[in-house]
DSSP file (Angstrom, degrees, kcal/mol; ACC not computed):
  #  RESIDUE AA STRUCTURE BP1 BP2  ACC     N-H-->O    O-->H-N    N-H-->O    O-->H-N    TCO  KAPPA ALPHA  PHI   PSI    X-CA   Y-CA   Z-CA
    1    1 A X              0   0    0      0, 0.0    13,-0.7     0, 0.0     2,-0.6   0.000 360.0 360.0 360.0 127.0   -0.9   25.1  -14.1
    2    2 A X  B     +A   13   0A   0     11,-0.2     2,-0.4    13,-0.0    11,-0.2  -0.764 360.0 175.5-104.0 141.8   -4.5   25.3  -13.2
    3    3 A X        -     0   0    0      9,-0.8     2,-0.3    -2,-0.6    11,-0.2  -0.980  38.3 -99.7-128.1 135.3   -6.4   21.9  -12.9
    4    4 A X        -     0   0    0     -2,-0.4     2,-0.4     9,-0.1     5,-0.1  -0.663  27.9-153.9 -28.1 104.5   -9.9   21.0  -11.9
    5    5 A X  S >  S-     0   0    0     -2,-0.3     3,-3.1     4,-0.1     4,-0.0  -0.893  78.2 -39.0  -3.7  78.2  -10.0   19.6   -8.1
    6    6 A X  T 3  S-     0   0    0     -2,-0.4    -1,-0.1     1,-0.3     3,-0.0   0.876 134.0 -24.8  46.8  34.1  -13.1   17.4   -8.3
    7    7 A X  T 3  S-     0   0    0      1,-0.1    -1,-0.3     2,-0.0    43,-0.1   0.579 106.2-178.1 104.1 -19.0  -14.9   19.5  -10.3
    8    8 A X    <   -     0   0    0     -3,-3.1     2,-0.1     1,-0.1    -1,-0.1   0.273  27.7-120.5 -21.8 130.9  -12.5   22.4   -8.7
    9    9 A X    >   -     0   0    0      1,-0.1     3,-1.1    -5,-0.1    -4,-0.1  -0.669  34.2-100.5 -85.5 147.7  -13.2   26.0   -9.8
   10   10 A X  T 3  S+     0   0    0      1,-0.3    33,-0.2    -2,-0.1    -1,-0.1   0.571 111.8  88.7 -54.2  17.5  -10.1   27.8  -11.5
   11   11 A X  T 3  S+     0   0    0      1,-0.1    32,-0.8    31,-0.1     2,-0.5   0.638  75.7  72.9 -79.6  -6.1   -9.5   29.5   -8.2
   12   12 A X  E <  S- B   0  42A   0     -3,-1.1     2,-0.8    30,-0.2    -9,-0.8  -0.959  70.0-153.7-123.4 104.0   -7.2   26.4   -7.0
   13   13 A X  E     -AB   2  41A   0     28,-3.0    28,-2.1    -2,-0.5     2,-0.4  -0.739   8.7-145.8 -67.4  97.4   -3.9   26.1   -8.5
   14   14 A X  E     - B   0  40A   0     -2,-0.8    26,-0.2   -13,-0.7   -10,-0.0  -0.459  14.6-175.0 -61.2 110.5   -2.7   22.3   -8.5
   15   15 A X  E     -     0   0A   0     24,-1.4     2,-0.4    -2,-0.4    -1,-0.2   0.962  44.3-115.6 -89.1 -24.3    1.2   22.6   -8.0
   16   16 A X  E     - B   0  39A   0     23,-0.6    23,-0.9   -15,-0.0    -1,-0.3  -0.968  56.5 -12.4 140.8-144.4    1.5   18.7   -8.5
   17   17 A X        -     0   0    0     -2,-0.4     2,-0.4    21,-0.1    21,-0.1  -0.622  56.5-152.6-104.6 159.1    2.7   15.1   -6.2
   18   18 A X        -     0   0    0     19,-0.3    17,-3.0    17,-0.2     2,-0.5  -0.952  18.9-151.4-136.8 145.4    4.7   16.5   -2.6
   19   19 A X  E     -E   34   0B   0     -2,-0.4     2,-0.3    15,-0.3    15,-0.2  -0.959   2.7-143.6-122.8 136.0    7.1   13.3   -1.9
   20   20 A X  E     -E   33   0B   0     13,-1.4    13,-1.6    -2,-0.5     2,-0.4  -0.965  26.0-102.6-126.5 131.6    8.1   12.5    1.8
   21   21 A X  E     -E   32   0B   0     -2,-0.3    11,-0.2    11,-0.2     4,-0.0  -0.260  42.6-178.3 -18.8  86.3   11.6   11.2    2.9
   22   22 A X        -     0   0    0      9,-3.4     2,-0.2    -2,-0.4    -1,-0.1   0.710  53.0 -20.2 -91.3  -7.3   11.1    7.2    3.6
   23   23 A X  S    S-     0   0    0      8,-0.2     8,-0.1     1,-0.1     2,-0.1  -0.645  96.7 -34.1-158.9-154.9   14.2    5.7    4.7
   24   24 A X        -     0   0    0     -2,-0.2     7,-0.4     6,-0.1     2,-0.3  -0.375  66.0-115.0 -36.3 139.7   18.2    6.3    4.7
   25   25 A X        -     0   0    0      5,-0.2     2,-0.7    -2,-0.1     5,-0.2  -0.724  31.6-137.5 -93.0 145.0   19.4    8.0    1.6
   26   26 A X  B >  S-F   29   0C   0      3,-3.4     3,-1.4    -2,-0.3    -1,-0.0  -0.906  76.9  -8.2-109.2 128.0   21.7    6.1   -0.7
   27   27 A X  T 3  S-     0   0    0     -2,-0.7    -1,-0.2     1,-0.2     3,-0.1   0.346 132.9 -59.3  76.1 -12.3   24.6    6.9   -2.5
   28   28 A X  T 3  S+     0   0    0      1,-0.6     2,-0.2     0, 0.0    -1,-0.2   0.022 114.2 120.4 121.5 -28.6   23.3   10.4   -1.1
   29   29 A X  B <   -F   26   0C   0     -3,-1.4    -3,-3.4     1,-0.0    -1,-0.6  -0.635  63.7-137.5 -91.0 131.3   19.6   10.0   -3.1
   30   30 A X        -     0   0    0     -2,-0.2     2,-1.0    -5,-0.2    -5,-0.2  -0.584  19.4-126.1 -79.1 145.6   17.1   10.1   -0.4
   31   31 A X        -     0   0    0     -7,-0.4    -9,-3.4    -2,-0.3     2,-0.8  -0.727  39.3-167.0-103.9 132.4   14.7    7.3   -1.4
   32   32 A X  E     -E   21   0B   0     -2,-1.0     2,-0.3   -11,-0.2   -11,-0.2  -0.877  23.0-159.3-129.6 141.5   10.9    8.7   -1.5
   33   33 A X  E     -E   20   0B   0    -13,-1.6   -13,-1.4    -2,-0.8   -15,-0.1  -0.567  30.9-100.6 -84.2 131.2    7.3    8.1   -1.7
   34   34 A X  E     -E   19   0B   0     -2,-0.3     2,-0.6   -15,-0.2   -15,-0.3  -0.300  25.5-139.9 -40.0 131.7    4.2    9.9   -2.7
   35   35 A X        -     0   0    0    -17,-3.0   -17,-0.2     2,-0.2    -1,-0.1  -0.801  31.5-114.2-102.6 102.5    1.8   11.5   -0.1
   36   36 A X  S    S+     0   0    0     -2,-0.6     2,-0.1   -19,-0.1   -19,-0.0   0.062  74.8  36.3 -25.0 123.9   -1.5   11.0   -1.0
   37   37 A X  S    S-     0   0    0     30,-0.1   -19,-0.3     2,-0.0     2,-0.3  -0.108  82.6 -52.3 103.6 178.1   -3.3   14.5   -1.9
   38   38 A X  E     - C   0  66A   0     28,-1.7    28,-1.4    -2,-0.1     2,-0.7  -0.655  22.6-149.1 -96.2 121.1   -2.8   17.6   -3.3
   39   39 A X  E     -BC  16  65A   0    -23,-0.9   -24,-1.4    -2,-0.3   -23,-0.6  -0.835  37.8-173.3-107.2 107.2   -0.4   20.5   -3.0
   40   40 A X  E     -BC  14  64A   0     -2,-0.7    24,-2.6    24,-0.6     2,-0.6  -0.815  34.3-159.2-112.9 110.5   -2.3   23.4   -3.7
   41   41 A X  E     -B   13   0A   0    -28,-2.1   -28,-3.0    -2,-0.3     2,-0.8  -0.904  27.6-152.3-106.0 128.5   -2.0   27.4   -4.3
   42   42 A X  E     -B   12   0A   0     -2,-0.6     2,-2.3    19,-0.3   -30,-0.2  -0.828  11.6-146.7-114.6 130.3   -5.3   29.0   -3.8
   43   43 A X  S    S+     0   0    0     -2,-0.8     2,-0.3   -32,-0.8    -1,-0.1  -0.151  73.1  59.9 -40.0  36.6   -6.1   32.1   -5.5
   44   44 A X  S    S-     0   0    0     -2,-2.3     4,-0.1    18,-0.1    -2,-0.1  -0.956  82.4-117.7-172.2 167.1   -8.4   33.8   -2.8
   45   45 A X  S    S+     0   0    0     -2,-0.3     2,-0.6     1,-0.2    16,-0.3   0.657  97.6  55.9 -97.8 -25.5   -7.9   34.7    0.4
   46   46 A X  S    S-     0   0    0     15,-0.1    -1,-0.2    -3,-0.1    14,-0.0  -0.987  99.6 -96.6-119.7 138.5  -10.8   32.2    1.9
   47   47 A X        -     0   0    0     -2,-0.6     4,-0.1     1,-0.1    -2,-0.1   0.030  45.7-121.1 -38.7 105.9  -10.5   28.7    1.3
   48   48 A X        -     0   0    0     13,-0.1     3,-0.2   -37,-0.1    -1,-0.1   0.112  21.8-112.3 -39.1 170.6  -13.0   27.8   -1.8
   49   49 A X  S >> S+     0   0    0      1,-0.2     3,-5.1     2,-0.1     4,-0.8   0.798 110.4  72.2 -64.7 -46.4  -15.9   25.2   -1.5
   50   50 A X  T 34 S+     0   0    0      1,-0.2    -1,-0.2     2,-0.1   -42,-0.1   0.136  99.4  45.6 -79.1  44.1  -14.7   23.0   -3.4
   51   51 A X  T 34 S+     0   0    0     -3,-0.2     3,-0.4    -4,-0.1    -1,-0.2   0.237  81.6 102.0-113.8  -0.1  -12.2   22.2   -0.7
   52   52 A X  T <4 S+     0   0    0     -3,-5.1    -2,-0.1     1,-0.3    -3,-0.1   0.914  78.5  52.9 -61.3 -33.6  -14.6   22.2    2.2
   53   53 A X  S  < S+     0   0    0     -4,-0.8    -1,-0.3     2,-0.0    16,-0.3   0.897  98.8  92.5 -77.9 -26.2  -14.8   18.4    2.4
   54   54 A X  S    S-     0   0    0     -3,-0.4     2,-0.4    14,-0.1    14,-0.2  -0.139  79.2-125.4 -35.3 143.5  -10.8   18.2    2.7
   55   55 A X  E     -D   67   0A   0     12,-2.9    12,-4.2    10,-0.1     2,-0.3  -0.894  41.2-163.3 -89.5 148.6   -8.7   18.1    5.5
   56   56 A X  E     -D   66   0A   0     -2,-0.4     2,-0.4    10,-0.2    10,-0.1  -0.963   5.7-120.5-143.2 106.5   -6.6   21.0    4.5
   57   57 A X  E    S+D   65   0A   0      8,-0.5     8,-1.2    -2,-0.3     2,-0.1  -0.951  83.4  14.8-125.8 150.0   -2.8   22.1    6.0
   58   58 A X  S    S-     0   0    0     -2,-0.4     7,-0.4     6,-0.2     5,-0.1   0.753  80.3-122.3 -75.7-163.7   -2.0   24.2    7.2
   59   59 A X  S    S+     0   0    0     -2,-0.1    -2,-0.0     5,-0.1     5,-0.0   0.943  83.5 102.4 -82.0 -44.3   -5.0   26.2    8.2
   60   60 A X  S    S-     0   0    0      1,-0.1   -14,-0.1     2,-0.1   -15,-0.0  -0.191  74.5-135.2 -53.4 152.3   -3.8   29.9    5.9
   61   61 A X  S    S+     0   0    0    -16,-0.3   -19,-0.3     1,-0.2   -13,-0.1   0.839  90.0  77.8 -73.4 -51.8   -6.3   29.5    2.6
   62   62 A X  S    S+     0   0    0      1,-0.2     2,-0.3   -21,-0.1    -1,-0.2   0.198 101.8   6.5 -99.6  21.9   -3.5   30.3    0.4
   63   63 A X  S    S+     0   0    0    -22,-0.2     2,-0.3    -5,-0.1    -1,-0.2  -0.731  78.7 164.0-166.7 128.2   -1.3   27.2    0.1
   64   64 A X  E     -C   40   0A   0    -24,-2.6   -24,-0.6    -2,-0.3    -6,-0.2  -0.624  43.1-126.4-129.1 179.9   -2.2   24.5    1.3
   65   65 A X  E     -CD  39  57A   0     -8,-1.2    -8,-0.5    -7,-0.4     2,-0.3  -0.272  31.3-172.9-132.1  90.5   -2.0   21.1    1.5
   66   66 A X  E     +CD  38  56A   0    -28,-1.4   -28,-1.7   -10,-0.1     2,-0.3  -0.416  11.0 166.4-120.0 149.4   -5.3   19.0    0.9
   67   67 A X  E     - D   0  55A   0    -12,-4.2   -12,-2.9    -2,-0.3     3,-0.1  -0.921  39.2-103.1-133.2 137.1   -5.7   15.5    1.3
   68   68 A X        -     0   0    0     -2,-0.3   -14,-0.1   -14,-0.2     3,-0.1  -0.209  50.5 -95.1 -56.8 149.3   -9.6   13.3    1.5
   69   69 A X        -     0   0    0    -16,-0.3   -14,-0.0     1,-0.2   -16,-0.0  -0.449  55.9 -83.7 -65.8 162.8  -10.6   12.2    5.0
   70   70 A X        -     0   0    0     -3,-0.1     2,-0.3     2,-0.0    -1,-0.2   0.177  49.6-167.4 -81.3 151.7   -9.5    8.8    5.7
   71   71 A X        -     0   0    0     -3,-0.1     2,-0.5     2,-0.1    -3,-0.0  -0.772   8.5-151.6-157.4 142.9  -12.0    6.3    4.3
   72   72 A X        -     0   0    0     -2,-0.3     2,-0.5     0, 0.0    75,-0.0  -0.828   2.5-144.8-118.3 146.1  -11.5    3.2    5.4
   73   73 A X        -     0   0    0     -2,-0.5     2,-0.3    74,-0.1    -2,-0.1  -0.932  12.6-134.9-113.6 141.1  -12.6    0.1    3.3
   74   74 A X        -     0   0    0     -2,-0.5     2,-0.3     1,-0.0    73,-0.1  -0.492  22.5-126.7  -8.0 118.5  -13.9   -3.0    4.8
   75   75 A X        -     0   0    0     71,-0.3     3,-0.1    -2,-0.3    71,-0.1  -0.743  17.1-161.3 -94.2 142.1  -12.4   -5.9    3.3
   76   76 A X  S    S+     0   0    0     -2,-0.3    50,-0.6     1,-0.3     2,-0.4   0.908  77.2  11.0 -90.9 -69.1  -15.4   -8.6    1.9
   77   77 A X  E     +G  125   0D   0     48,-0.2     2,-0.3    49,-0.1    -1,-0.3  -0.791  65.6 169.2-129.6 114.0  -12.8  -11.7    1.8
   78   78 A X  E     -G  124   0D   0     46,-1.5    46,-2.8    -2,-0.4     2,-0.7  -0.818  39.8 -74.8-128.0-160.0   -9.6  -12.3    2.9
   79   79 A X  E >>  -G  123   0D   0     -2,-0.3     3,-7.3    44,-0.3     4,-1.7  -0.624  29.6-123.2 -85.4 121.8   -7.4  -15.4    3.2
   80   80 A X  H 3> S+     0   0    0     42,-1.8     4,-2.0    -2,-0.7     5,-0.2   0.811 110.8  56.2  -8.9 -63.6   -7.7  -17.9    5.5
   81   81 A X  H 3> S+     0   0    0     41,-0.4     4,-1.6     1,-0.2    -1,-0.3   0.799 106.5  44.4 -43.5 -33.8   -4.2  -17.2    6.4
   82   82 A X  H <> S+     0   0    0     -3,-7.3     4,-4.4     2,-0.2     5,-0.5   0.913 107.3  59.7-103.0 -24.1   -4.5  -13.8    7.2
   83   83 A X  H  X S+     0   0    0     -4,-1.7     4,-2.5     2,-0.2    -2,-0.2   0.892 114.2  47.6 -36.9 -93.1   -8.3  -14.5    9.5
   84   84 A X  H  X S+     0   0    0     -4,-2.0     4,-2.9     1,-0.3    -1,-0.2   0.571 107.3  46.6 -44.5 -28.7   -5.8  -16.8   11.6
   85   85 A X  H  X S+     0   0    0     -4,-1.6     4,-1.2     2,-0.2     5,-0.3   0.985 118.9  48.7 -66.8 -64.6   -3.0  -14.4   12.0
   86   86 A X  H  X>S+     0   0    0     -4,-4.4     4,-1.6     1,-0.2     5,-0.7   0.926 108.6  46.6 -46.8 -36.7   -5.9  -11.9   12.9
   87   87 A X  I >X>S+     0   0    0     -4,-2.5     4,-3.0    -5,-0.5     3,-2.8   0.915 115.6  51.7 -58.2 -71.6   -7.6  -13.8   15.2
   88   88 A X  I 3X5S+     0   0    0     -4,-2.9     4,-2.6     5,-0.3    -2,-0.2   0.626 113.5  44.2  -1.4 -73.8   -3.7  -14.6   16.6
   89   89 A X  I 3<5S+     0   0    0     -4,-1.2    -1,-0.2     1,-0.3    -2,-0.2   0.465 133.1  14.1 -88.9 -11.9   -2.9  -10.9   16.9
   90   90 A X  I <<5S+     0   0    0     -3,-2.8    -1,-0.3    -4,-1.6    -2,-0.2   0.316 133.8  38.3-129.4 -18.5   -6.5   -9.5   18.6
   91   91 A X  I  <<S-     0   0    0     -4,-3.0    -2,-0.2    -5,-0.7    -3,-0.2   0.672  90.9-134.9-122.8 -20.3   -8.1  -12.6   19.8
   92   92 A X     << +     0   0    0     -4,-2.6     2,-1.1    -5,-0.9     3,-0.2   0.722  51.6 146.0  65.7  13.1   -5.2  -14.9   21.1
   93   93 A X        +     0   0    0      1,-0.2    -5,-0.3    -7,-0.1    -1,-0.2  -0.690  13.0 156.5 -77.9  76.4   -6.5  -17.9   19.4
   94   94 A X        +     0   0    0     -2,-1.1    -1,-0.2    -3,-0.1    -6,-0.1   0.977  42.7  64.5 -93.5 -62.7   -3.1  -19.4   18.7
   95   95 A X  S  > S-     0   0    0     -3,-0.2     4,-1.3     1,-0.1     5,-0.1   0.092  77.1-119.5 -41.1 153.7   -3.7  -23.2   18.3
   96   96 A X  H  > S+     0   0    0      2,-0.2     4,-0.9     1,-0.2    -1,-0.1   0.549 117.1  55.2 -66.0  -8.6   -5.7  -25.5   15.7
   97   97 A X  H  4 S+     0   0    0      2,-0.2    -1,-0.2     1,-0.1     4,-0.0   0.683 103.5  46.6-119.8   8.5   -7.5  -26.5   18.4
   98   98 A X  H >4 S+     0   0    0      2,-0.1     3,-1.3     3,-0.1    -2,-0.2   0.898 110.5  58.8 -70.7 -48.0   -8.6  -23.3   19.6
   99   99 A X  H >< S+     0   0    0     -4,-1.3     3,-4.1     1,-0.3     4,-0.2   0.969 108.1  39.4 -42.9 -85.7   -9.5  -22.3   16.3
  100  100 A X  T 3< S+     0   0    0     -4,-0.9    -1,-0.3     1,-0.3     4,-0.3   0.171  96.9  74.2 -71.3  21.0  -11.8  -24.9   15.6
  101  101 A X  T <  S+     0   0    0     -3,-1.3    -1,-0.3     2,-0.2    -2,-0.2   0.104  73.6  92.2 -96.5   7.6  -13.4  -25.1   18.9
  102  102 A X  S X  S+     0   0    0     -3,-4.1     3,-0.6     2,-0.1    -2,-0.2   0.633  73.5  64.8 -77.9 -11.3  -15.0  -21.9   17.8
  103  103 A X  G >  S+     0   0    0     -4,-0.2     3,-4.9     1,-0.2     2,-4.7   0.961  87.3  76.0 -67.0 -66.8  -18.0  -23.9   16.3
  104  104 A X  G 3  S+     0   0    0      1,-0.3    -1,-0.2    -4,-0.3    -2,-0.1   0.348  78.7  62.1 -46.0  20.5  -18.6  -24.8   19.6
  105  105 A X  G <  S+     0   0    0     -2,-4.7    -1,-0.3    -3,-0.6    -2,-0.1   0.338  97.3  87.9 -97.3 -17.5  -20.0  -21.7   20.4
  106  106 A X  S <  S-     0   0    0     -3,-4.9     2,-0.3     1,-0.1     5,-0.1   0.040  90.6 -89.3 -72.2-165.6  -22.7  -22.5   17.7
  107  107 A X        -     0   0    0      1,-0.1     3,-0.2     0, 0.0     4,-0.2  -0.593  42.7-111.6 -88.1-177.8  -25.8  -24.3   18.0
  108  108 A X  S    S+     0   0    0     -2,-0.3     4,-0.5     1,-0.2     3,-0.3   0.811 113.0  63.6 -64.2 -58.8  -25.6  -28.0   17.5
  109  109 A X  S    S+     0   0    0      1,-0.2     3,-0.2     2,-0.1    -1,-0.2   0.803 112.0  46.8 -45.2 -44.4  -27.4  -28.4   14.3
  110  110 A X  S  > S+     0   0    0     -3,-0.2     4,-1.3     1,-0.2    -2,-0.2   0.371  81.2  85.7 -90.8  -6.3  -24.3  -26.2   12.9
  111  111 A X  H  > S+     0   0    0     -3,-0.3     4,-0.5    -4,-0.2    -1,-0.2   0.873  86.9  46.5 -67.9 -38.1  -21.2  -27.3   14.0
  112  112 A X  H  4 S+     0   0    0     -4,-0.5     4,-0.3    -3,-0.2    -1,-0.1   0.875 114.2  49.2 -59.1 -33.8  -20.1  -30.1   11.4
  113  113 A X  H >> S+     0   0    0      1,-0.3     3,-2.3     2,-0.2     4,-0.8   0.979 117.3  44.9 -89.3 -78.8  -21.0  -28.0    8.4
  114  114 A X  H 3X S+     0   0    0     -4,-1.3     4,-1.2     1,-0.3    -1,-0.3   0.440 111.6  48.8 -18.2 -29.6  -18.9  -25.1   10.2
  115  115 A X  H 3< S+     0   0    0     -4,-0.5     4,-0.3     2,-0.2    -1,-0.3   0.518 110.8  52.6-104.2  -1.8  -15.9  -27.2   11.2
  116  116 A X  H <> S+     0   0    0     -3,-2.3     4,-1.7    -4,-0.3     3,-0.2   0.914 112.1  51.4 -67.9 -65.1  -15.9  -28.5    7.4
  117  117 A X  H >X S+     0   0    0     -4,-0.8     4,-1.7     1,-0.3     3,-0.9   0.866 109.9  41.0 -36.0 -85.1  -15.8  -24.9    6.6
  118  118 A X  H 3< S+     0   0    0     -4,-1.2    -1,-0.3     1,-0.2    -2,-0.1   0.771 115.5  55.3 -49.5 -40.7  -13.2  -23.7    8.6
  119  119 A X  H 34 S+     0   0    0     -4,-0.3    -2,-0.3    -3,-0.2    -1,-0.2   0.861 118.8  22.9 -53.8 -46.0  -11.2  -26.7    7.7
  120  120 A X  H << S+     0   0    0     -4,-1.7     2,-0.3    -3,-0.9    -2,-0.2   0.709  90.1 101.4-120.4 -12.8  -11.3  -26.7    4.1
  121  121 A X     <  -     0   0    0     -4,-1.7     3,-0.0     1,-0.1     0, 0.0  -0.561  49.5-153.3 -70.9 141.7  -11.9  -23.1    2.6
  122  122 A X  S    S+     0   0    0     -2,-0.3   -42,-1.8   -42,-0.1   -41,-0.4   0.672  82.3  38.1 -79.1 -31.3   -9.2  -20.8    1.1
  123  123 A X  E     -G   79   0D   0    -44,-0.3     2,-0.5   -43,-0.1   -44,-0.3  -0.904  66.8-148.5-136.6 144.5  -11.0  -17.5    1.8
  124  124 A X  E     -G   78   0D   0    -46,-2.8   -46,-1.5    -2,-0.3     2,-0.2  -0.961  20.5-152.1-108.9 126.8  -13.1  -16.5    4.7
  125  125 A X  E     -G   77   0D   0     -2,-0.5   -48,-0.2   -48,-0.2     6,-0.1  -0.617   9.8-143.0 -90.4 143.8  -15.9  -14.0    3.3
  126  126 A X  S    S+     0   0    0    -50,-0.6     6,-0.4    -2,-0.2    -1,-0.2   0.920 102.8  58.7-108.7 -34.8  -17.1  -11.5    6.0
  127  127 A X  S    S+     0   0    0      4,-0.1    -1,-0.2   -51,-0.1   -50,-0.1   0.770  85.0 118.6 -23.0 -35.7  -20.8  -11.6    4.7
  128  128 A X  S  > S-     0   0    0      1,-0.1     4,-1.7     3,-0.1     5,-0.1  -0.123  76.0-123.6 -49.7 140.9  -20.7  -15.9    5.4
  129  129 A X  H  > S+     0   0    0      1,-0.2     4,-1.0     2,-0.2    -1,-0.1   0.633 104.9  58.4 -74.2  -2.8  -23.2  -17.0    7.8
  130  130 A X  H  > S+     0   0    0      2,-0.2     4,-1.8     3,-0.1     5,-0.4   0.892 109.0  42.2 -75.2 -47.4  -20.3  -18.7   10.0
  131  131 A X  H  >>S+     0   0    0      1,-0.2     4,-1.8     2,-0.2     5,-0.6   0.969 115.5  46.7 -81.9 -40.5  -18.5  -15.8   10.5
  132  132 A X  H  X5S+     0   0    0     -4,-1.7     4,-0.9    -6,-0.4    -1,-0.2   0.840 122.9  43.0 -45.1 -35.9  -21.8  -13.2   11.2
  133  133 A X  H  X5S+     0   0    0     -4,-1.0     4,-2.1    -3,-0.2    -1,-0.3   0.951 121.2  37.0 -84.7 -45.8  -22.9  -16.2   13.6
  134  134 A X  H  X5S+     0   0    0     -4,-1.8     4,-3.9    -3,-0.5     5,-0.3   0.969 121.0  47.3 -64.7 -68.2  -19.2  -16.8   15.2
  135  135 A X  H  <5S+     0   0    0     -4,-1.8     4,-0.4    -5,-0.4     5,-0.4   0.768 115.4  42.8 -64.7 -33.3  -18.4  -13.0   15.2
  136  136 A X  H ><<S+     0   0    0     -4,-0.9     3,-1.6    -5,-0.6    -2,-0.2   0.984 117.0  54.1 -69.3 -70.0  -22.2  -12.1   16.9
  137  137 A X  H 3< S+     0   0    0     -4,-2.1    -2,-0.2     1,-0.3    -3,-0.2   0.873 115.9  38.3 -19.2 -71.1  -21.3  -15.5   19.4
  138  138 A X  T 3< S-     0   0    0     -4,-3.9    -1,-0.3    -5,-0.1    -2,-0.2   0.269 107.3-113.7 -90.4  11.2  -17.9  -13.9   20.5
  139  139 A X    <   +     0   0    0     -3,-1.6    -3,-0.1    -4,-0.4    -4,-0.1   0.322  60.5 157.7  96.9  -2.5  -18.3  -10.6   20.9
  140  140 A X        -     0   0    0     -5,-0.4     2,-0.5    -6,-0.2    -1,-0.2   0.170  46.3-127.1 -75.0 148.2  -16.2   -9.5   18.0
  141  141 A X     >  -     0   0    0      1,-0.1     4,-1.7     2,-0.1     5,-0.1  -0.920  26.0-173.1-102.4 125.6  -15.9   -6.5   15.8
  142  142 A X  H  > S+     0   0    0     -2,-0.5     4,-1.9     2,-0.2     5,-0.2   0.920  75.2  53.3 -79.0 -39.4  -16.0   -7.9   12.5
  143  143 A X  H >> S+     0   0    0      1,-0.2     3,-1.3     2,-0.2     4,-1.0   0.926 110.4  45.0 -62.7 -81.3  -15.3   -5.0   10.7
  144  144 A X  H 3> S+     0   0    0      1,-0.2     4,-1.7     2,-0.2    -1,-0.2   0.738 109.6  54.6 -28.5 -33.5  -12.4   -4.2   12.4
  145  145 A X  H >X S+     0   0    0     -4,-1.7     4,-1.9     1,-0.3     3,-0.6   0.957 111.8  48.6 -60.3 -52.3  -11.0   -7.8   12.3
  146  146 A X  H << S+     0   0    0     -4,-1.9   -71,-0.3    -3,-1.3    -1,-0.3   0.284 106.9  50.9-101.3  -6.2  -11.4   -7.8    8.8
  147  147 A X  H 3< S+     0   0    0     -4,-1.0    -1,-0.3    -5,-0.2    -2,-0.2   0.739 114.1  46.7-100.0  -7.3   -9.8   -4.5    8.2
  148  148 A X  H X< S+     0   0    0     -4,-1.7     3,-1.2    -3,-0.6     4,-0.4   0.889 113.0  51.6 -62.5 -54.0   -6.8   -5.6   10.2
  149  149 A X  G >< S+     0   0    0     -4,-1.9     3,-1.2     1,-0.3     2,-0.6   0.820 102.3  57.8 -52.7 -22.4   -6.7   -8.9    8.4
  150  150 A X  G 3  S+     0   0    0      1,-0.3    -1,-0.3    -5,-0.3    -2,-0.1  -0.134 107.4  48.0-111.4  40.4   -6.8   -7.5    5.1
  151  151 A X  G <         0   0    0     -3,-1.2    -1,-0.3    -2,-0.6    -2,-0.2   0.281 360.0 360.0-134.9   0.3   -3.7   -5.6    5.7
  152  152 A X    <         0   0    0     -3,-1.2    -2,-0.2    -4,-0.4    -3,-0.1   0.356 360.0 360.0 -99.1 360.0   -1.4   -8.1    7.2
């Protein structure tokens, strides 16, 4: 079946979902997942354009297997819960009273409002000016933290 790729010229043959072995089979049925991207035969001997922005296996043009570079999302908000387990798992902040002796890295003027903050919100937002001020303070990668958090 030939399908449009992104816009894909008929020169790329779509064959359809490639499913990868995830655990023990049961009863004898393997149980299996999708692998994100596309298992491909293409119709030319050099690898089309419209594949150029893929990572593409193996390297022969004519079947392949091509899948988008990685893009990694940035989380804007996660849950309180899962900020403290990050902090835990990268930062070693294990206590309540480690935790909230991270306003004391602010200025002065900003610590009650911040330890209110930390105390009583459900979500920590990675835009807020507590964490941009906390995260600048400690040395922190915020991005990272917050793509760790946001998977736990």
């Amino acid at each position: 079946m030939l399908l449009s790729l992104a816009g894909a010229s008929p020169i790329i043959d779509v064959i359809g979902t490639i499913y990868e072995p995830t655990g023990q089979p049961v009863n004898g049925v393997p149980e299996v997942s999708p692998i994100i991207g596309w298992h491909v035969n293409v119709l030319t001997q050099e690898l089309p354009e419209e594949l150029q922005p893929f990572e593409v296996f193996p390297e022969s043009p004519v079947r392949v297997f091509a899948v988008e570079p990685e893009v990694v999302r940035i989380p804007q908000e996660v849950s309180m819960g899962q900020c403290r387990l990050a902090l835990f798992d990268q930062h070693s902040i294990e206590t309540d009273e480690q935790f909230f002796a991270l306003t004391d890295m602010l200025p002065e003027d900003q610590r009650a409002r911040a330890l209110l903050e930390l105390r009583t919100r459900p979500t920590v937002r990675r835009d807020s000016p507590l964490v941009l001020a906390l995260g600048q303070s400690m040395g922190w990668d915020l991005d990272a933290l917050f793509v760790y958090a946001g998977g736990l």
